[in-house]
C-alpha positions as a LaTeX table, in Angstrom:
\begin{tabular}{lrrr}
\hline
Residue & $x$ (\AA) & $y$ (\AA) & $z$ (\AA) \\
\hline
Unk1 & 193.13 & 135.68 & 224.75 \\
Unk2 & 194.25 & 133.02 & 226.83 \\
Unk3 & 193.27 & 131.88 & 230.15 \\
Unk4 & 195.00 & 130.27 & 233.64 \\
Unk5 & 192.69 & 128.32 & 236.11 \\
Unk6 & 193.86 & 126.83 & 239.60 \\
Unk7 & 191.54 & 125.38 & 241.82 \\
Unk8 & 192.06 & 125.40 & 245.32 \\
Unk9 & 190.13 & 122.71 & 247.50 \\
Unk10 & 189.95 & 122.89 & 251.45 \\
Unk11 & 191.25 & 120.00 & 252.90 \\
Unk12 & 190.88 & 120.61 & 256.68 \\
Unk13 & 191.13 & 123.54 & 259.45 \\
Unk14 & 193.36 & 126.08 & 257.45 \\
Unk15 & 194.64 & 123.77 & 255.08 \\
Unk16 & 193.91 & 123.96 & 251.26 \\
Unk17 & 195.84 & 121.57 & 248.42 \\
Unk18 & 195.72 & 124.07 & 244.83 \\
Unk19 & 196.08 & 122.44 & 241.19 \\
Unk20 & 198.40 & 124.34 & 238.97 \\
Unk21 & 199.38 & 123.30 & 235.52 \\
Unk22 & 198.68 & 119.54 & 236.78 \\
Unk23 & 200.65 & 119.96 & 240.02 \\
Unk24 & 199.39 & 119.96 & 243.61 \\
Unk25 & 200.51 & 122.59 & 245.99 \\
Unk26 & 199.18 & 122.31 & 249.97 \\
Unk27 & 199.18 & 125.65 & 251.21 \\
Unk28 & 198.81 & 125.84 & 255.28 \\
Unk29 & 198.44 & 129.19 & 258.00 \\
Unk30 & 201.12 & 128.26 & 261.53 \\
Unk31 & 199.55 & 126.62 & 264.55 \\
Unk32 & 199.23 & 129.96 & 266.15 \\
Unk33 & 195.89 & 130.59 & 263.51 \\
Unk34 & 194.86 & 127.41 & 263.27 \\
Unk35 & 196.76 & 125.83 & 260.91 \\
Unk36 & 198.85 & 122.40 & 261.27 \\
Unk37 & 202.03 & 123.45 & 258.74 \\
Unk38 & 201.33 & 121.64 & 256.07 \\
Unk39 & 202.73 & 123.78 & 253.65 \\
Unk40 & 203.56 & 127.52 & 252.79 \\
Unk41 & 201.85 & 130.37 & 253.51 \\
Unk42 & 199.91 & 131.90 & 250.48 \\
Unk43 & 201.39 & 135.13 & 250.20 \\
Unk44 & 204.87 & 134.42 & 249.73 \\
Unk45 & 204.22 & 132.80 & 246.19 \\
Unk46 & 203.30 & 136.73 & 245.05 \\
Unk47 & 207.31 & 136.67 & 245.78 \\
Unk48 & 207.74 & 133.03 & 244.13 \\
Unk49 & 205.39 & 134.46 & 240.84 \\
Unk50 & 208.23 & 137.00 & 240.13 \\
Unk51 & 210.99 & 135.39 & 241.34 \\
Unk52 & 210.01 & 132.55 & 238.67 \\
Unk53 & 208.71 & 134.93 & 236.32 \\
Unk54 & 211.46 & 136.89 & 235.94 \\
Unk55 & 213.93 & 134.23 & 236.18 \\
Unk56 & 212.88 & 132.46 & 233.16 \\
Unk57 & 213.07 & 135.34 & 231.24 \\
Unk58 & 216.68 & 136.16 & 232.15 \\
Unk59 & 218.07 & 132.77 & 231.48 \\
Unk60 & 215.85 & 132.51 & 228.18 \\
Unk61 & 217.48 & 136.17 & 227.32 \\
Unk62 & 220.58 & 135.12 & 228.15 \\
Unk63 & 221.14 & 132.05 & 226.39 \\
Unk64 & 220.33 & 134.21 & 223.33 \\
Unk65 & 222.86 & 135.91 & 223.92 \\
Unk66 & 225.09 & 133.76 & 224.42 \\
Unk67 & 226.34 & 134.73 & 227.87 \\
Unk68 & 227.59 & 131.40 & 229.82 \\
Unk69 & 226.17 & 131.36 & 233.31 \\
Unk70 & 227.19 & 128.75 & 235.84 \\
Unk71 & 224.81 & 129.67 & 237.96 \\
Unk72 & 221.65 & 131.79 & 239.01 \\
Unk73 & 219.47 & 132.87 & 241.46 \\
Unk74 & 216.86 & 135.10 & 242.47 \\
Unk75 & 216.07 & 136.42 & 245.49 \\
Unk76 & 213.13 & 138.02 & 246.28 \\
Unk77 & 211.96 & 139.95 & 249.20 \\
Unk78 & 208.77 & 141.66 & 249.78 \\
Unk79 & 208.19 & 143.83 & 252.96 \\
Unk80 & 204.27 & 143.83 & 253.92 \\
Unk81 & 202.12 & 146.35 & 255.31 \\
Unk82 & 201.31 & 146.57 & 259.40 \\
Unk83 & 197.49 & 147.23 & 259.03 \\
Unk84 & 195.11 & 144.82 & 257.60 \\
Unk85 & 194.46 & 143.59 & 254.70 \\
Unk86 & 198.32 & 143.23 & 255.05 \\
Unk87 & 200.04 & 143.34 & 251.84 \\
Unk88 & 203.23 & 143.41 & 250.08 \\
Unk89 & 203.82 & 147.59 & 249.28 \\
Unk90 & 207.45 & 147.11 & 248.31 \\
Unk91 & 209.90 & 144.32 & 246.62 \\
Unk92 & 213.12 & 144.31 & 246.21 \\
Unk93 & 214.80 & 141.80 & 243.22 \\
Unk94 & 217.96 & 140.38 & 243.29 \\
Unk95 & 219.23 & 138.76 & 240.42 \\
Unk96 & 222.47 & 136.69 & 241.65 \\
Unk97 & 224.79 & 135.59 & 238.58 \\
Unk98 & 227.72 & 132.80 & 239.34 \\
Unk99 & 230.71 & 132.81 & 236.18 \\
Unk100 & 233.61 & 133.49 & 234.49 \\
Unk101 & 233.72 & 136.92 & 232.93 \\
Unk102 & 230.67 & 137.66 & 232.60 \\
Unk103 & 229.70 & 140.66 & 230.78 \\
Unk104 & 227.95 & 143.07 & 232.92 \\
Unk105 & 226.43 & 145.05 & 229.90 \\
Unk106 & 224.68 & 141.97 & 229.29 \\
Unk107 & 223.29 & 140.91 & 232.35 \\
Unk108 & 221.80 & 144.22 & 232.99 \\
Unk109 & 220.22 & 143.98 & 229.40 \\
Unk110 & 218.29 & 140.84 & 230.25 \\
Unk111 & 216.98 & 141.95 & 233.22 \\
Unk112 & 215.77 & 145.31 & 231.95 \\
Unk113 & 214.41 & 143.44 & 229.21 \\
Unk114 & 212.84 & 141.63 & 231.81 \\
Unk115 & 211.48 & 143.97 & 234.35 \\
Unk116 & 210.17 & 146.43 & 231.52 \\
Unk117 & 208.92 & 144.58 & 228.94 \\
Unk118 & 208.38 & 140.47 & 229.35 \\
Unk119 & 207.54 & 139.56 & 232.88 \\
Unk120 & 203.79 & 139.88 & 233.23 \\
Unk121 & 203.74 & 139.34 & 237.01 \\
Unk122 & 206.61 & 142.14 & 237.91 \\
Unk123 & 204.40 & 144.43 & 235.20 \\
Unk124 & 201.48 & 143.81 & 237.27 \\
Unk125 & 203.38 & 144.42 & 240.46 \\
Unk126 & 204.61 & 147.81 & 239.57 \\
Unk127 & 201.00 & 149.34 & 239.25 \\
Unk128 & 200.63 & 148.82 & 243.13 \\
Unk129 & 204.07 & 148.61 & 244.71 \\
Unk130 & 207.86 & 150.05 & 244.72 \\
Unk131 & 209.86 & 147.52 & 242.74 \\
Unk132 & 213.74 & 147.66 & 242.68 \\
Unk133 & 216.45 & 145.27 & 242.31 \\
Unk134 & 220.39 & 144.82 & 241.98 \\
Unk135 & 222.51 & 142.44 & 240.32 \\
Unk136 & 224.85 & 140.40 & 242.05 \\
Unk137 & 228.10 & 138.88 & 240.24 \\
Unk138 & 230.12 & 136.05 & 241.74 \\
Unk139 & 233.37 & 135.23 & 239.53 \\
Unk140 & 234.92 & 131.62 & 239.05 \\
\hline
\end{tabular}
């Protein structure tokens, strides 16, 4: 069994700097709260998690098979509740692919393979919340 720690250290008012993997992230709330800015809100990186997550996997997938992608993104948007504790109940994934000819059969592969059986965050995600997604093809 394997284990992820981050630390998270208050630096002042609503700011907070976290370690992960080695890296430092500052994490801030708006002026409106209290905060200065100084970086992101926390819950949007539940959105970055999967977005990342799910990415990897896809591109890792792909190159497997072979598929020749010029480009890639994924968008992520989560819609959060009104009443407190506010929280994401639904996310929507979409997985934006940039090429020549690329086979569609094979893009939807890797991100099944992705939604339903590698990405540990989106797995996690679909316990408490409606997931869906689409995929997007731009040709070249």
């Amino acid at each position: 069994m394997s284990k992820e720690i981050v630390t998270t250290k208050w630096l002042s008012n609503m700011a907070f700097e976290s370690e992960v993997n080695g890296h430092k992230i500052v994490i801030d709330a708006e002026p409106e709260v209290g905060g200065e800015d100084r970086g992101p809100r926390p819950k949007p990186f539940m959105l970055l998690s999967l977005g990342g997550c799910t990415g990897m996997d896809v591109i890792s997938i792909l190159k497997k098979m072979k598929v020749d992608v010029k480009e890639f993104n994924v968008r992520v948007e989560g819609e959060l509740t009104e009443e407190h504790p506010k929280h994401f109940f639904k996310i929507h994934v979409v997985y934006e692919f940039t090429g020549k000819d690329l086979p569609m059969d094979k893009l939807k592969k890797a991100v099944e393979l992705s939604e339903d059986r590698y990405c540990g965050v989106s797995a996690v995600y679909k316990k408490t919340m409606t997931m869906t997604s689409e995929i997007v093809v731009k040709e070249t």
